[in-house]
N, CA, C and O atoms as CSV, one atom per row, in Angstrom:
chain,resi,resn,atom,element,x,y,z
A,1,UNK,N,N,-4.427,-6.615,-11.473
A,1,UNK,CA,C,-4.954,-7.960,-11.419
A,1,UNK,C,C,-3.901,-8.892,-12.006
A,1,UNK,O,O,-3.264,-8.466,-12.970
A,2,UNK,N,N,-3.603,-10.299,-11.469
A,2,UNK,CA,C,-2.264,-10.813,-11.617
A,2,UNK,C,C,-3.149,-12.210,-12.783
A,2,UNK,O,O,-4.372,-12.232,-12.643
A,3,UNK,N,N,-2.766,-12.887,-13.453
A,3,UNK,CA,C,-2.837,-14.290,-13.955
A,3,UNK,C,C,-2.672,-15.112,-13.037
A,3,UNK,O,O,-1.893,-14.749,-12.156
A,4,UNK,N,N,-3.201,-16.246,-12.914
A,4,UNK,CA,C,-3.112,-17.338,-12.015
A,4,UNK,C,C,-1.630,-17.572,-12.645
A,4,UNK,O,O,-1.085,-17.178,-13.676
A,5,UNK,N,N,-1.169,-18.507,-11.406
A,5,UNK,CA,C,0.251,-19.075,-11.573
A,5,UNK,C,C,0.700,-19.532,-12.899
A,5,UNK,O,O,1.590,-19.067,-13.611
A,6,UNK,N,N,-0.361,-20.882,-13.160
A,6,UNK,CA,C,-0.386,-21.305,-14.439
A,6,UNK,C,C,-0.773,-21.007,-15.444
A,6,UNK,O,O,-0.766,-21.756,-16.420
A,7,UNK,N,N,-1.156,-19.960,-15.436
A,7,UNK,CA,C,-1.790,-19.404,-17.276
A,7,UNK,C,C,-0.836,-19.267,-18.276
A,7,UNK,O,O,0.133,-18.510,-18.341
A,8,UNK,N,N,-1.394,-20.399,-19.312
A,8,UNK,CA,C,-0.547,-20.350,-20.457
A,8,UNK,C,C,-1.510,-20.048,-21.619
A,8,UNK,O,O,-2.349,-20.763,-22.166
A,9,UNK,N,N,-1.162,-18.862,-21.817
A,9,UNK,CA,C,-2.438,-18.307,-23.201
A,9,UNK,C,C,-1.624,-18.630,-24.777
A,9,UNK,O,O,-0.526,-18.277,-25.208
A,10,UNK,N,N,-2.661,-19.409,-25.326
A,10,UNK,CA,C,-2.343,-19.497,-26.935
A,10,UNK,C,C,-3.206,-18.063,-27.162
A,10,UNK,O,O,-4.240,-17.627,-26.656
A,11,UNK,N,N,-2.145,-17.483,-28.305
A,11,UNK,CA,C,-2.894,-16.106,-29.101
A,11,UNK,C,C,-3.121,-16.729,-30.604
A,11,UNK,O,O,-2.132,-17.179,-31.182
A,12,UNK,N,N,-4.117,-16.755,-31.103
A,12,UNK,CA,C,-4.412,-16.620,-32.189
A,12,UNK,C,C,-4.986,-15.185,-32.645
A,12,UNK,O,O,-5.961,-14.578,-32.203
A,13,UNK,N,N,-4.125,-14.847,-33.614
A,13,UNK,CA,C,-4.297,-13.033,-33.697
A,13,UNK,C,C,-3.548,-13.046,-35.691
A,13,UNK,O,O,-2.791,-13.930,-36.091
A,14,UNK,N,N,-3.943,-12.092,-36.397
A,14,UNK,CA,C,-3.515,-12.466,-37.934
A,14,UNK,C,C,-2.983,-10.501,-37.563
A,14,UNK,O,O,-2.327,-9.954,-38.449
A,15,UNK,N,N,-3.214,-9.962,-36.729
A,15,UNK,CA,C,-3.231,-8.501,-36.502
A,15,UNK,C,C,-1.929,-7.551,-36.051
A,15,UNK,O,O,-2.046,-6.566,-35.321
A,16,UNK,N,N,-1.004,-7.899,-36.466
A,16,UNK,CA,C,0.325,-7.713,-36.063
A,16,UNK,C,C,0.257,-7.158,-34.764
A,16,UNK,O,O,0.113,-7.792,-33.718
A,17,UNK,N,N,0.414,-5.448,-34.949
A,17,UNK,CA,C,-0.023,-4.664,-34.079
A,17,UNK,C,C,-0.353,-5.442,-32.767
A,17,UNK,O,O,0.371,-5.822,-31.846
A,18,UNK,N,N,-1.644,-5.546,-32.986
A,18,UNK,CA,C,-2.734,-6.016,-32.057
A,18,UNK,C,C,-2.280,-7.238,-31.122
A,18,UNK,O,O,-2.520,-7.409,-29.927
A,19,UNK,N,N,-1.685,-7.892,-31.852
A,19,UNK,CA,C,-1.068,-9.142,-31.206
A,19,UNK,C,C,0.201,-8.470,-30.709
A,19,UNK,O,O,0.977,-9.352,-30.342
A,20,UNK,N,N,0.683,-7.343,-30.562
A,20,UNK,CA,C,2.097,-7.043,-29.677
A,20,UNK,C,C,1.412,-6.509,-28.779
A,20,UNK,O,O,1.460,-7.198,-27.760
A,21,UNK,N,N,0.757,-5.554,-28.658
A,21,UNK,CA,C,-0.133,-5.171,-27.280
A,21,UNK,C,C,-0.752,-6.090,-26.694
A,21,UNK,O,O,-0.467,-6.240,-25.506
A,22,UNK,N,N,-1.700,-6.927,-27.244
A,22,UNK,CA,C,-1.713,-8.054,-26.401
A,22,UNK,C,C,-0.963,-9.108,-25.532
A,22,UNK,O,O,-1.241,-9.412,-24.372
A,23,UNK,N,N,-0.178,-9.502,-26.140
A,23,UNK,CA,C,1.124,-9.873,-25.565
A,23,UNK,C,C,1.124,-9.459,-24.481
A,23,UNK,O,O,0.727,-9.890,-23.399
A,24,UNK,N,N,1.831,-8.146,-24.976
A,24,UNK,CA,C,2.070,-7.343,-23.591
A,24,UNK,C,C,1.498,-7.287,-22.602
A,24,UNK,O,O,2.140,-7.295,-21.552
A,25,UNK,N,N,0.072,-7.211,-22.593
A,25,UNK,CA,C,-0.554,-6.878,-21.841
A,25,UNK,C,C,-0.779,-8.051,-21.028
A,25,UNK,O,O,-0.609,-7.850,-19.825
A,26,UNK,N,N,-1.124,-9.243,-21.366
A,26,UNK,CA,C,-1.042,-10.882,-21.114
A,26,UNK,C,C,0.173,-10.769,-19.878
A,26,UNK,O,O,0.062,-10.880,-18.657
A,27,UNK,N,N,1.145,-10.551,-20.582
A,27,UNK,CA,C,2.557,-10.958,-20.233
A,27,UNK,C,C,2.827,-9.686,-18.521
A,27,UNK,O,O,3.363,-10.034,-17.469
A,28,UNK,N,N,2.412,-8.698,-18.747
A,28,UNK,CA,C,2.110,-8.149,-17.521
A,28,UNK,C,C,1.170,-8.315,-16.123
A,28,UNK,O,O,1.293,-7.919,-14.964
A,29,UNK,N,N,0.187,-9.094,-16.840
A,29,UNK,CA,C,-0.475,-9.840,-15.672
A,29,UNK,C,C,0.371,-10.950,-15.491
A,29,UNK,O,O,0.455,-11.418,-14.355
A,30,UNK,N,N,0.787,-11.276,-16.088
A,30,UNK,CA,C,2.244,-12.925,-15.277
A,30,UNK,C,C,1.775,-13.941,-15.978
A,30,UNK,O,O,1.969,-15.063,-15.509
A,31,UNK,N,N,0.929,-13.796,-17.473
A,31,UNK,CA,C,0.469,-15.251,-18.789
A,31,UNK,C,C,1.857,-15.278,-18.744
A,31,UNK,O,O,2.606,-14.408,-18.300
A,32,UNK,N,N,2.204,-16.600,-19.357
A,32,UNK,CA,C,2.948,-16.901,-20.152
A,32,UNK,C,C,2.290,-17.133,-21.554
A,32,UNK,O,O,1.060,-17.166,-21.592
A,33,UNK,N,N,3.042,-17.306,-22.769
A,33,UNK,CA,C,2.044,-16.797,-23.930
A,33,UNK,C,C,2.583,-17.399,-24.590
A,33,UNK,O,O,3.792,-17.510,-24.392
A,34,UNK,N,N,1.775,-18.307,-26.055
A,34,UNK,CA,C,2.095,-19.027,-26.777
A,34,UNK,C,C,1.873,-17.952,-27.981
A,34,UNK,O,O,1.038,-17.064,-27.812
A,35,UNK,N,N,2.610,-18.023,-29.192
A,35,UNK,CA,C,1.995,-17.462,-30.039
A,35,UNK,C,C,2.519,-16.192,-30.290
A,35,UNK,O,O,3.287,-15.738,-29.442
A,36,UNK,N,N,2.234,-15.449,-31.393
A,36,UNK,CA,C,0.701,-15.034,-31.831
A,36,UNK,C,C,0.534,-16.117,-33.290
A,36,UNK,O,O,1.432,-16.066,-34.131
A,37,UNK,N,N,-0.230,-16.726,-33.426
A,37,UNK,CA,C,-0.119,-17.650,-34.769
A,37,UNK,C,C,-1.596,-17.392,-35.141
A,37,UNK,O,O,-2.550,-17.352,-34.364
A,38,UNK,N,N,-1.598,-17.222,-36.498
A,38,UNK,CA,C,-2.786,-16.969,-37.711
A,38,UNK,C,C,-3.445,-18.062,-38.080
A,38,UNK,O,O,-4.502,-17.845,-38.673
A,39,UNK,N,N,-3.082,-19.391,-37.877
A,39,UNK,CA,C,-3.377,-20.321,-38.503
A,39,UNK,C,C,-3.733,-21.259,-37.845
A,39,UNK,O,O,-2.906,-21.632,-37.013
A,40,UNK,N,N,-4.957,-21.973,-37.903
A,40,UNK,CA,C,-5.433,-22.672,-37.275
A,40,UNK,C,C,-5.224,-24.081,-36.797
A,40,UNK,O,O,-5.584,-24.757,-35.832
A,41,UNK,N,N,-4.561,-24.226,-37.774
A,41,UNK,CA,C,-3.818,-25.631,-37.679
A,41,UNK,C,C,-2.879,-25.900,-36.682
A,41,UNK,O,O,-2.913,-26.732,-35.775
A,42,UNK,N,N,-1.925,-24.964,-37.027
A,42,UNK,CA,C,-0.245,-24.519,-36.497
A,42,UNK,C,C,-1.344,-24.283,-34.766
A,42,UNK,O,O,-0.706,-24.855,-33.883
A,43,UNK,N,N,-2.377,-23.794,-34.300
A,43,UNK,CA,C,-2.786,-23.330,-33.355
A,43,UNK,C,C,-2.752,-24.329,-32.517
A,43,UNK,O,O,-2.131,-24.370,-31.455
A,44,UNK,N,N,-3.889,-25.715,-33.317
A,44,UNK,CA,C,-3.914,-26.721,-32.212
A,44,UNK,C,C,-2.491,-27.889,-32.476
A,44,UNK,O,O,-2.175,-28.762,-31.668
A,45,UNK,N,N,-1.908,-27.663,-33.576
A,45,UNK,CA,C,-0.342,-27.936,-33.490
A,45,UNK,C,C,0.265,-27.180,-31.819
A,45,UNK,O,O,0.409,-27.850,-30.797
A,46,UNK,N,N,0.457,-26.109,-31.896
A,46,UNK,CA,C,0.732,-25.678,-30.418
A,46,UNK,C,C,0.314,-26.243,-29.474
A,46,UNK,O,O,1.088,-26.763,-28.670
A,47,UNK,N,N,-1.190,-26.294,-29.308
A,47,UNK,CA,C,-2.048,-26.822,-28.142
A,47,UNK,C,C,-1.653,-28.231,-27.704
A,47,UNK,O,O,-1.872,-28.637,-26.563
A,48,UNK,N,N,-1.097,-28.921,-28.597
A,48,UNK,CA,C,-0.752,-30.367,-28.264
A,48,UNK,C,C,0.706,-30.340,-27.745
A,48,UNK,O,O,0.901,-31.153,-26.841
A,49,UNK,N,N,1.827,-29.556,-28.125
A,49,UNK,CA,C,2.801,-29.441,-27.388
A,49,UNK,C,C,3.445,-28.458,-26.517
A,49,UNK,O,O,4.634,-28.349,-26.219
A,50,UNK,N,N,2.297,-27.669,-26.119
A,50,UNK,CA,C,2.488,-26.587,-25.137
A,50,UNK,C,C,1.493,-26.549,-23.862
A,50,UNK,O,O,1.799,-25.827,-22.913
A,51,UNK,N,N,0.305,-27.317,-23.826
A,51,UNK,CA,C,-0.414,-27.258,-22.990
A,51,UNK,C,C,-0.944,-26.245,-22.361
A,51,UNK,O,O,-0.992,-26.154,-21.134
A,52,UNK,N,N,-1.601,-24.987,-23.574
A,52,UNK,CA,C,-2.304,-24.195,-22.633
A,52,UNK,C,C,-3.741,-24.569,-21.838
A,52,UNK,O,O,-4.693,-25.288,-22.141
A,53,UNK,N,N,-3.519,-23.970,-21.005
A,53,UNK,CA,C,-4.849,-23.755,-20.536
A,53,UNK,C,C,-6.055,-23.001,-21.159
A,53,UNK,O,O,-7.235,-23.349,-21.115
A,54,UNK,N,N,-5.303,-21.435,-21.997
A,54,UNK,CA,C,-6.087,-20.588,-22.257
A,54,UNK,C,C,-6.201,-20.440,-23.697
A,54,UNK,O,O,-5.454,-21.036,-24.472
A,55,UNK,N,N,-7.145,-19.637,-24.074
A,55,UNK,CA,C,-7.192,-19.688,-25.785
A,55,UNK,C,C,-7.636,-18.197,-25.713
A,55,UNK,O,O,-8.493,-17.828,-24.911
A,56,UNK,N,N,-6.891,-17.182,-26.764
A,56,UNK,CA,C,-7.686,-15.893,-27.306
A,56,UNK,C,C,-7.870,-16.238,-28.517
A,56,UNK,O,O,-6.874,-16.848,-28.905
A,57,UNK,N,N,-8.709,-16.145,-29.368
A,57,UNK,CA,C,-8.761,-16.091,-30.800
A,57,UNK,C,C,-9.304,-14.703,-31.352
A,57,UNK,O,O,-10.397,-14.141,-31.420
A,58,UNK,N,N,-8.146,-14.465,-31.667
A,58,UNK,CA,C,-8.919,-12.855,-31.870
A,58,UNK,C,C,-9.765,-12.415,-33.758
A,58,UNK,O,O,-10.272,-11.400,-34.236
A,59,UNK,N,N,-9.560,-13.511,-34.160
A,59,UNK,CA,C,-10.112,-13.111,-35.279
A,59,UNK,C,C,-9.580,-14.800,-36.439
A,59,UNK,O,O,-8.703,-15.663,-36.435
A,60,UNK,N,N,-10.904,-14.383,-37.329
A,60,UNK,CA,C,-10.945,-16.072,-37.794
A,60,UNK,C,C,-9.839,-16.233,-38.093
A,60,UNK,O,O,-9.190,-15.297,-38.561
A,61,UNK,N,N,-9.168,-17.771,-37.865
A,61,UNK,CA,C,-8.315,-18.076,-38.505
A,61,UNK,C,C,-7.988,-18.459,-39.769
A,61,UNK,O,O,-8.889,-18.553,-40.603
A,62,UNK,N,N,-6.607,-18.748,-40.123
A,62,UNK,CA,C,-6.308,-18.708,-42.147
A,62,UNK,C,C,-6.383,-20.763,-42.058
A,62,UNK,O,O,-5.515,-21.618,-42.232
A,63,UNK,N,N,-8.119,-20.853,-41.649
A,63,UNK,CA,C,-7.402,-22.389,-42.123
A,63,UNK,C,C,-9.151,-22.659,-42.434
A,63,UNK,O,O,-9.908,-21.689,-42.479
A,64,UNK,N,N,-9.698,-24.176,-42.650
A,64,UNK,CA,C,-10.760,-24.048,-43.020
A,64,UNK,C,C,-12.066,-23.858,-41.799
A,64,UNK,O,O,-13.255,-23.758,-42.101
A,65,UNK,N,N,-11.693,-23.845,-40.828
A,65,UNK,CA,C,-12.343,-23.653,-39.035
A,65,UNK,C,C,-12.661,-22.417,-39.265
A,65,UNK,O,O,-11.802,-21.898,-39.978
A,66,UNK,N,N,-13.717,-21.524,-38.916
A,66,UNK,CA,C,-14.127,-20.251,-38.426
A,66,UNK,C,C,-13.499,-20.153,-36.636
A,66,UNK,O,O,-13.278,-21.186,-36.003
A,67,UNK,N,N,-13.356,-19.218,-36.233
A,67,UNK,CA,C,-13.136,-18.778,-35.224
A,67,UNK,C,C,-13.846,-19.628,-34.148
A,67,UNK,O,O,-13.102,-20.095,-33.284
A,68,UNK,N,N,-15.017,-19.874,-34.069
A,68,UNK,CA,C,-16.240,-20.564,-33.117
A,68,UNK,C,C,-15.444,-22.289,-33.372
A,68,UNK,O,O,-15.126,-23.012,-32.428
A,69,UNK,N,N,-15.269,-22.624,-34.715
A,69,UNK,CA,C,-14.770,-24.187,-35.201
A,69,UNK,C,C,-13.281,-24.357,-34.294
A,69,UNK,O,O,-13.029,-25.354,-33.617
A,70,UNK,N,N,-12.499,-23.335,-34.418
A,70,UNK,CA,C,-11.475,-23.548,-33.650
A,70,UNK,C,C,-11.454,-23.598,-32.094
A,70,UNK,O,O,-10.907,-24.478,-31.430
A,71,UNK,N,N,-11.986,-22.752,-31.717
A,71,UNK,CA,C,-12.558,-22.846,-30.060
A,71,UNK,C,C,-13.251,-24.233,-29.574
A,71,UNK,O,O,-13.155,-24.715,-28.445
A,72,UNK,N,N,-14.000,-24.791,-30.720
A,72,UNK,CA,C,-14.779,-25.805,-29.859
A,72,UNK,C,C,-13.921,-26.895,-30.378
A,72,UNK,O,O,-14.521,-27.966,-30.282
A,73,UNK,N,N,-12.617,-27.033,-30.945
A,73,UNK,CA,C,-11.657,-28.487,-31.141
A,73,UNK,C,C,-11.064,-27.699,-30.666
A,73,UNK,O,O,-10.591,-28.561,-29.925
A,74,UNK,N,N,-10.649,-26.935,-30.384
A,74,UNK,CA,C,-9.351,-26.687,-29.171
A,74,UNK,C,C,-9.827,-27.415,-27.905
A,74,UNK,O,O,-9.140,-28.213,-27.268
A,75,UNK,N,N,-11.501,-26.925,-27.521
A,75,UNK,CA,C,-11.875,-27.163,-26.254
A,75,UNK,C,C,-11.732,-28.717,-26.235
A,75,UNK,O,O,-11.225,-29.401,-25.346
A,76,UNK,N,N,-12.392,-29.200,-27.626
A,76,UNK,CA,C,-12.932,-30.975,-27.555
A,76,UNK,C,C,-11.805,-31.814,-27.603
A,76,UNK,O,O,-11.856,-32.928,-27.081
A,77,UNK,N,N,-10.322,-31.218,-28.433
A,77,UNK,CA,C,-9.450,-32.336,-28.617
A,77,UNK,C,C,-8.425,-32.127,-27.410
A,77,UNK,O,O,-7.968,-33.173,-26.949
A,78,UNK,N,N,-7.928,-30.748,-26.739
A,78,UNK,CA,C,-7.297,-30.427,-25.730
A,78,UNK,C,C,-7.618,-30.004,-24.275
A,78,UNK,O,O,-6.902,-29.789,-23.298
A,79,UNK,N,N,-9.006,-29.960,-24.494
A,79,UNK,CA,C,-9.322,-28.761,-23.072
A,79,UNK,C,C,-9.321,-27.680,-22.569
A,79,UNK,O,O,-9.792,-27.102,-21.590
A,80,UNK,N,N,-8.562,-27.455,-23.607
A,80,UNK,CA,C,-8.576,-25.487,-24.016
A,80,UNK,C,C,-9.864,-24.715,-23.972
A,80,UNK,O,O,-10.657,-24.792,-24.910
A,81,UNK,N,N,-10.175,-23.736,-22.574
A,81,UNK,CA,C,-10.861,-23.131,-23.104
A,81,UNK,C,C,-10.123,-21.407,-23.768
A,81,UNK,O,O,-9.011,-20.889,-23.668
A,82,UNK,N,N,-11.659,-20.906,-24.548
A,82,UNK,CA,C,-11.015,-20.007,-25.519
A,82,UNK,C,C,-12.482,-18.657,-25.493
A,82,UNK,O,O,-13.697,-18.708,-25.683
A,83,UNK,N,N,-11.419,-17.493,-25.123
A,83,UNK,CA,C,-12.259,-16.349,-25.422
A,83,UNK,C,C,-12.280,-16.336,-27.070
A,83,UNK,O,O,-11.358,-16.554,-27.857
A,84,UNK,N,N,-13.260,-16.099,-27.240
A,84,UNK,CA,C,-13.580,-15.762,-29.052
A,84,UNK,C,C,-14.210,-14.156,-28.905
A,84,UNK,O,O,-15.263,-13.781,-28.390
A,85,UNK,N,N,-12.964,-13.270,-29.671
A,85,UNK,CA,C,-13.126,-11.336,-30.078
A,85,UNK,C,C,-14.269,-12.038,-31.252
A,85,UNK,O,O,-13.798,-12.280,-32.364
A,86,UNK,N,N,-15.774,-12.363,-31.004
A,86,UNK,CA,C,-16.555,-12.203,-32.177
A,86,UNK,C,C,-17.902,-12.177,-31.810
A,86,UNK,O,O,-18.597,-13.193,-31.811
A,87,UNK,N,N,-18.287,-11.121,-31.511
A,87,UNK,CA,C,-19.540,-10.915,-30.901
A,87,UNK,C,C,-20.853,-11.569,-31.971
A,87,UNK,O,O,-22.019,-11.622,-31.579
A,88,UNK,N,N,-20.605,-11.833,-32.756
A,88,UNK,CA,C,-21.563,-13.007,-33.262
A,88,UNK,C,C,-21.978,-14.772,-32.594
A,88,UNK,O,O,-22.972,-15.494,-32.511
A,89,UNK,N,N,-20.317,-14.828,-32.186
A,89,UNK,CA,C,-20.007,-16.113,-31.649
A,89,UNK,C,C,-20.509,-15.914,-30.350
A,89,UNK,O,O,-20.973,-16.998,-29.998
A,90,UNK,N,N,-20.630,-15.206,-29.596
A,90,UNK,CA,C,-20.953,-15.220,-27.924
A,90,UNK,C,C,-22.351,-14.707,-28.036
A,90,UNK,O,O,-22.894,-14.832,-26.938
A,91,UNK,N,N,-23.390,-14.022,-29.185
A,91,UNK,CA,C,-24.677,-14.388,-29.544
A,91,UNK,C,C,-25.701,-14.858,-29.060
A,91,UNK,O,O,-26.698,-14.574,-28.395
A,92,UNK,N,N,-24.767,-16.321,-29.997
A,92,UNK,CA,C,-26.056,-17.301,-30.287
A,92,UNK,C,C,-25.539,-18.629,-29.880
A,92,UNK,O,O,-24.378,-18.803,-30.251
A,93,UNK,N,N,-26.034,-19.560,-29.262
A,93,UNK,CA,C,-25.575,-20.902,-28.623
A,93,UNK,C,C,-24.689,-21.318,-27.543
A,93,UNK,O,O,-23.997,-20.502,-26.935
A,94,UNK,N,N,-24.691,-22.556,-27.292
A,94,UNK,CA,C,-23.600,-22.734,-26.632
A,94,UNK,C,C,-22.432,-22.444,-26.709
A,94,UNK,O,O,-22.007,-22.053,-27.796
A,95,UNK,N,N,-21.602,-22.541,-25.643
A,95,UNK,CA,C,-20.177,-22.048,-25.987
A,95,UNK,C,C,-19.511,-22.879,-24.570
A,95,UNK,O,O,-19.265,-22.235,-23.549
A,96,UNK,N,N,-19.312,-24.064,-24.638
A,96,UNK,CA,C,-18.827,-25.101,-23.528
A,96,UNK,C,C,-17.396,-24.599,-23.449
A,96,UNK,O,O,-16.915,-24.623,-22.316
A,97,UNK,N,N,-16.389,-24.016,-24.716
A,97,UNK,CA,C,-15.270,-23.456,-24.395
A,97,UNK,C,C,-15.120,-22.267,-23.414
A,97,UNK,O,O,-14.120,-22.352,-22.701
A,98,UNK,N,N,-15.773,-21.354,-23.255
A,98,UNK,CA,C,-15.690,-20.123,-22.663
A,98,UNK,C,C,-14.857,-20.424,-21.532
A,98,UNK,O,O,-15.173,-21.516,-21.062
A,99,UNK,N,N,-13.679,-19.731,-20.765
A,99,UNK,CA,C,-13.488,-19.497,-19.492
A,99,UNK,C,C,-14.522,-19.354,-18.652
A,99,UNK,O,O,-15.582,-18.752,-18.822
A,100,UNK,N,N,-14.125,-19.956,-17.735
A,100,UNK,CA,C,-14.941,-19.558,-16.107
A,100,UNK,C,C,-15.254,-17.989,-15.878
A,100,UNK,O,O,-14.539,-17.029,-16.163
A,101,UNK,N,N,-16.215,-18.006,-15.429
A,101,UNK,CA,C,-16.369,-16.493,-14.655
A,101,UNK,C,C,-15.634,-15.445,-14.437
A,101,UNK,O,O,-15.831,-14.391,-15.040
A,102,UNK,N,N,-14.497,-15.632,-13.361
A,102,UNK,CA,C,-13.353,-15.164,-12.962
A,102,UNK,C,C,-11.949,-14.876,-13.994
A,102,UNK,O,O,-11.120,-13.978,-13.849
A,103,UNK,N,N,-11.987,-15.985,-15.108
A,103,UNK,CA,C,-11.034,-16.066,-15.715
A,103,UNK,C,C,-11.743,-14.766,-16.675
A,103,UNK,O,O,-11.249,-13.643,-16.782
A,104,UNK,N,N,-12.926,-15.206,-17.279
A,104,UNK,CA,C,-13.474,-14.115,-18.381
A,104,UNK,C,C,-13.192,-12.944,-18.174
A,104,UNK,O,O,-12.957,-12.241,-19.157
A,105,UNK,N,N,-13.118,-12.304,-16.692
A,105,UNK,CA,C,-13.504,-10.758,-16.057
A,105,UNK,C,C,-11.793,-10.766,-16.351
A,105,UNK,O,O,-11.553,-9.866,-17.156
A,106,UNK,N,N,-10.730,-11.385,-16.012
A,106,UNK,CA,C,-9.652,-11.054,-16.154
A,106,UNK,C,C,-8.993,-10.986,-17.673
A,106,UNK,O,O,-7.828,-10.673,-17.921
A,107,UNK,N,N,-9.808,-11.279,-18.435
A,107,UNK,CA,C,-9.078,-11.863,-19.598
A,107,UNK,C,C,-9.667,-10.579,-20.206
A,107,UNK,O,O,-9.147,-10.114,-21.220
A,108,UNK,N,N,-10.889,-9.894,-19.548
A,108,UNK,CA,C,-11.734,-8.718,-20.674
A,108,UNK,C,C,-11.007,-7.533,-19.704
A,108,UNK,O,O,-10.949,-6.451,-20.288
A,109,UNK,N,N,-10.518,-7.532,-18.518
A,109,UNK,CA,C,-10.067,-6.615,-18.361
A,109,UNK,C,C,-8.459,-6.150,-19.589
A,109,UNK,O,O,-8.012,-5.138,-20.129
A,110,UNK,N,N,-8.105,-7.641,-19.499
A,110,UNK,CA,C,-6.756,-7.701,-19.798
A,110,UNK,C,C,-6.474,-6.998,-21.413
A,110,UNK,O,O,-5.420,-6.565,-21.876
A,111,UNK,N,N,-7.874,-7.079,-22.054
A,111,UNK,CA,C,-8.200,-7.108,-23.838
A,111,UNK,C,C,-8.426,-5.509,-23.903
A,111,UNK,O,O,-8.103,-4.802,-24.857
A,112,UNK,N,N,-9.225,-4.938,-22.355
A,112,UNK,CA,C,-9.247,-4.221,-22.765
A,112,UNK,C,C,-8.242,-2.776,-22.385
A,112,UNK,O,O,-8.724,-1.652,-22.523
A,113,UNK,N,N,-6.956,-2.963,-21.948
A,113,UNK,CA,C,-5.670,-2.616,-21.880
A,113,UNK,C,C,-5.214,-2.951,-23.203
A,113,UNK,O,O,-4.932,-1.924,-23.822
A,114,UNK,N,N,-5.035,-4.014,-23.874
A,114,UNK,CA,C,-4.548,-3.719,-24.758
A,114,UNK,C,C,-5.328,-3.322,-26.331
A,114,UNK,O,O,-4.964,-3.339,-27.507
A,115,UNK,N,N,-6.308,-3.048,-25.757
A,115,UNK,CA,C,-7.191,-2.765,-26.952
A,115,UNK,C,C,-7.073,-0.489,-26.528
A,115,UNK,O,O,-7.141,0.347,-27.428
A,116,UNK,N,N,-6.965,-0.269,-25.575
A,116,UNK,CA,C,-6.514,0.969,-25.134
A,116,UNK,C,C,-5.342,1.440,-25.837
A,116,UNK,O,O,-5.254,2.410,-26.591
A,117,UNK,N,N,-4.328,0.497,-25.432
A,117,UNK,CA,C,-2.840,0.602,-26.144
A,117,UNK,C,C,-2.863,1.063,-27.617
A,117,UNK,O,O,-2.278,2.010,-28.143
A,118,UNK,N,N,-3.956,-0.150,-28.307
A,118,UNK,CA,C,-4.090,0.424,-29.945
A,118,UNK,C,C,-4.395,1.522,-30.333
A,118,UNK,O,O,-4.166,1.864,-31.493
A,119,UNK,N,N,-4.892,2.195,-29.582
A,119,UNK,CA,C,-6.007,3.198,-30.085
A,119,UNK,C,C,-5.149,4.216,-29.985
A,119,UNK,O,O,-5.394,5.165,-30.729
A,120,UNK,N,N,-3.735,4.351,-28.930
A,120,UNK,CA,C,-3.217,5.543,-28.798
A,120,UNK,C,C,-2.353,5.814,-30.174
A,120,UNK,O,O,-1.749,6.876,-30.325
């Protein structure tokens, strides 16, 4: 399964490891990839001069935003939408950030290649 032309994924990831398999794995479907940055700030610092389209947040960030806080000002101040790794967050409420349909199925295939990768 390929990335659309334009996919530019911000990684927010604090997980070393985790964030090189991801990468990878991103970067093999044809993302181009911002990142991996821990910090939430520095995140939508990126978002304003890189213009992704896409957001992973794989785990809360080191700033005062929870994971869900960063997704929905990524979405509100840039347009970013953003998978959130936090099965609490996809729960309960809205979630106006989420990818589209199509994008989600590619993005969980994509997580879960490199979530394979870790384990070996």
């Amino acid at each position: 399964m390929s990335a659309a032309p334009m996919d530019t994924i911000l990684v927010v990831c604090s997980d070393e490891y985790y964030s090189i398999n991801l990468i990878g794995s991103l970067q093999d479907i044809g993302a181009n990839v911002v990142g991996p940055v821990s910090d939430g700030d520095t995140a939508l610092a990126l978002a304003a001069q890189t213009s992704p389209n896409l957001a992973i947040v794989a785990d809360d960030p080191t700033c005062d935003r929870d994971a869900e806080g960063l997704a929905r000002e990524l979405h509100d101040t840039w347009g970013v939408r953003s998978l959130v790794l936090d099965e609490r967050v996809h729960a309960v409420g809205e979630q106006p950030w989420l990818p589209e349909p199509e994008t989600l199925d590619r993005l969980i295939d994509t997580l879960a290649q490199a979530e394979a990768a870790k384990l070996q």
